[in-house]
C-alpha positions in Angstrom: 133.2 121.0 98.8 133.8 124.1 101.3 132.5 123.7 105.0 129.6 125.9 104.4 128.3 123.7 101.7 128.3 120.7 103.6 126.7 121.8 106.2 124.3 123.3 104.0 123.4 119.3 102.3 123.3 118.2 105.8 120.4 119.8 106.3 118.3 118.9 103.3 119.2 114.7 104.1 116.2 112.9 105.9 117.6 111.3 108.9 117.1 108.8 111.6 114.9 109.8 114.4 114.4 108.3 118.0 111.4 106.7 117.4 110.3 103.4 115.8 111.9 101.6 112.0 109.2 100.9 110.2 108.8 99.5 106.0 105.9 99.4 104.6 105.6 97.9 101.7 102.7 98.1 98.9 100.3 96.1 96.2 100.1 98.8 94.1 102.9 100.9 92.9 100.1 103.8 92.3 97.4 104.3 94.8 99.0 102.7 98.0 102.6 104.1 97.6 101.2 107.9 97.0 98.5 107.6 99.9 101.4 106.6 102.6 104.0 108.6 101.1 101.4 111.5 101.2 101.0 110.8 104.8 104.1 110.3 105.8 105.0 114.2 104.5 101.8 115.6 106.4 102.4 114.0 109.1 106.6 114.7 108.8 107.5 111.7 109.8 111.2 111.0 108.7 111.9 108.8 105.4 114.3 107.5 107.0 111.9 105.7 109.5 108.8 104.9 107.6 109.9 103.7 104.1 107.6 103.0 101.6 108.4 100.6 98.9 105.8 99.1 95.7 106.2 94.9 95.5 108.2 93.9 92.3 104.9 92.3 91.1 101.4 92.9 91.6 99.9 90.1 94.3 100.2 89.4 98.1 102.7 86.6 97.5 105.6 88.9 95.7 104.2 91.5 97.9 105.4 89.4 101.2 108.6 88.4 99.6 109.4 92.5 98.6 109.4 93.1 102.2 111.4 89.5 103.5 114.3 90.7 100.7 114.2 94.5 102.0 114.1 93.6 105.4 117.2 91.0 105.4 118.7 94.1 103.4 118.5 96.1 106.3 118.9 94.2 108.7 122.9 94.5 108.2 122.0 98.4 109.3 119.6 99.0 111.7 117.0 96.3 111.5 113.5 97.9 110.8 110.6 97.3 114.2 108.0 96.8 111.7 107.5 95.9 108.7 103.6 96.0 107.0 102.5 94.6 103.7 99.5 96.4 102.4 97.6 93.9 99.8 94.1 94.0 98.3 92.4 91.0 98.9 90.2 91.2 95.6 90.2 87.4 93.6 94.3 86.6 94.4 95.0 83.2 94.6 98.3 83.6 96.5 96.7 85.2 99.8 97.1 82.3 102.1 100.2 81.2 100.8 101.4 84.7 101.6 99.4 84.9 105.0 101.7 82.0 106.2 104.8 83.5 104.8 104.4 86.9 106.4 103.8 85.3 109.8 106.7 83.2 109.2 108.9 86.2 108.9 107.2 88.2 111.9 105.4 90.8 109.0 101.9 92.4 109.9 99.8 91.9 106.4 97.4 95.2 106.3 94.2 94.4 103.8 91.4 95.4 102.6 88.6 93.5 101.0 88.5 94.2 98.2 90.9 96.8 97.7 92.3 100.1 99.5 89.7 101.8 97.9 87.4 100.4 100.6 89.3 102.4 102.7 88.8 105.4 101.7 85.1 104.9 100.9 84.7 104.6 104.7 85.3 108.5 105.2 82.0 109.1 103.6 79.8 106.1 104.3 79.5 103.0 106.2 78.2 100.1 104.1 78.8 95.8 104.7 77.0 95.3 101.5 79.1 92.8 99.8 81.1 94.3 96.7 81.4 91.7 94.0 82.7 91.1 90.6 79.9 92.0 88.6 79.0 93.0 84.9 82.4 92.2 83.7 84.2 93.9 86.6 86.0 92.8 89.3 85.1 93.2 92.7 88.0 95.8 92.7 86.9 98.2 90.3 83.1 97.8 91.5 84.7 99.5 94.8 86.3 101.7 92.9 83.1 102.8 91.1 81.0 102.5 94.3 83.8 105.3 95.7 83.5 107.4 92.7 79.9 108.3 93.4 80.8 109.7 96.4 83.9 111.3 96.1 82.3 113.3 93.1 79.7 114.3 95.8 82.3 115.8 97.9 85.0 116.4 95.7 83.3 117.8 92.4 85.5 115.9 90.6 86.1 111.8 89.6 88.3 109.6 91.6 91.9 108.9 90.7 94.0 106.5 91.4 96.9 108.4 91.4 95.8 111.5 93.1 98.9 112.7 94.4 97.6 114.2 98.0 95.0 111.7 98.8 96.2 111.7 102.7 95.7 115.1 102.9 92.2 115.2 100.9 90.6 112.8 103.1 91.9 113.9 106.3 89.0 116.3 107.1 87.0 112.9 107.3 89.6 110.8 108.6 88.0 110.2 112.3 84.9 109.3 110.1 86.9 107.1 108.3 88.5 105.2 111.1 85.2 105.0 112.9 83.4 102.9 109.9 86.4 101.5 108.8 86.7 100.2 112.7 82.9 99.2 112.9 83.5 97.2 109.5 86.5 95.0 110.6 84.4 94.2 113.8 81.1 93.1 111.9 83.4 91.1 109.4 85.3 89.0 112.3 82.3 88.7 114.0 80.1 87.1 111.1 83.4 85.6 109.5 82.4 87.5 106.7 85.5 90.1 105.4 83.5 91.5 102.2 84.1 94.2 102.8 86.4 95.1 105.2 90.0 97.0 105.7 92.5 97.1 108.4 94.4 100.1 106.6 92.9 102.6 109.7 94.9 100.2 111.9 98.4 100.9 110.5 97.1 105.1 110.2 96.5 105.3 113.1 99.8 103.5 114.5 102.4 105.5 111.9 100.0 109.0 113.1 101.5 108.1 116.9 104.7 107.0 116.3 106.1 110.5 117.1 104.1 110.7 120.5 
């Protein structure tokens, strides 16, 4: 390969900058995985820095253990600073075994009850009324229903899961969103009630600073 050219790749790699590692690492290999990848390229973060992985399997325990096998992986590199796992709380049964895993391996769980879409239904409205399974539906896809409504109202079109530039959709309601999102998580520690809740603005807003 002539000088030129190498030069030339070297400037397409993503590479390390000077601020934090951090892995997140996702429930869903859909929704979740697009949102932060989305973010991460709005916000041109490296990919280097924030990586973004699905868990092999779909609940918070295989979730945890995704991130303990990527992080002992890396950690014969350049260990990561932070590593996140972002789980829907919904009707697993493997949360709390999961909970006491991720502590025991110094990862920050990120979740929302009962699912991301929560979220994202925060940039529109602010609502503690308890989403539950209901009519043959789980609690998860009464959210996502709930959400539906009002991203049609906005959006003119229905919800996707795998919308690919949901970041960027949402962000002329993000501060919106962080503000109920914030007010949510506060009511639900304070009554001991987390249905429904999120702590997804929490990680946003920490990966939106990292470069500051």
């Amino acid at each position: 390969m002539s000088r030129r050219k190498s030069r030339d790749l070297s400037r397409t790699l993503p590479k390390r900058e000077a601020y934090k590692m951090v892995l997140i690492v996702c429930e869903g290999i859909k929704t979740e995985t697009i949102y932060f990848n989305s973010l991460i390229a709005y916000e041109k973060l490296s990919s280097v820095n924030v990586q973004v992985f699905a868990g092999e399997r779909s609940d918070p325990l295989m979730v945890v253990k995704t991130a303990i096998k990527i992080k002992e992986a890396q950690n014969k590199h350049l260990a990561f600073d932070e590593v996140y796992c972002v789980i829907d709380r919904d009707s697993h049964h493997s949360f709390e075994e999961a909970k006491q895993l991720a502590n025991k391996n110094n990862i920050t769980l990120i979740v929302s009850y009962p699912n991301i879409e929560y979220w994202y239904l925060c940039h529109f409205i602010y609502s503690r009324a308890p989403i539950i399974e209901k009519g043959g539906k789980s609690a998860g896809d009464n959210c996502e229903a709930i959400l539906n409504k009002e991203w049609k109202k906005i959006f003119n079109k229905a919800y996707s899961k795998t919308e690919k530039d949901t970041y960027i959709l949402l962000l002329p309601h993000l501060e919106n969103g962080i503000k109920n999102a914030k007010r949510s998580l506060q009511e639900a520690i304070k009554e001991e009630e987390y249905n429904p809740s999120t702590e997804v603005h929490l990680l946003v807003d920490n990966l939106r600073k990292l470069k500051l």
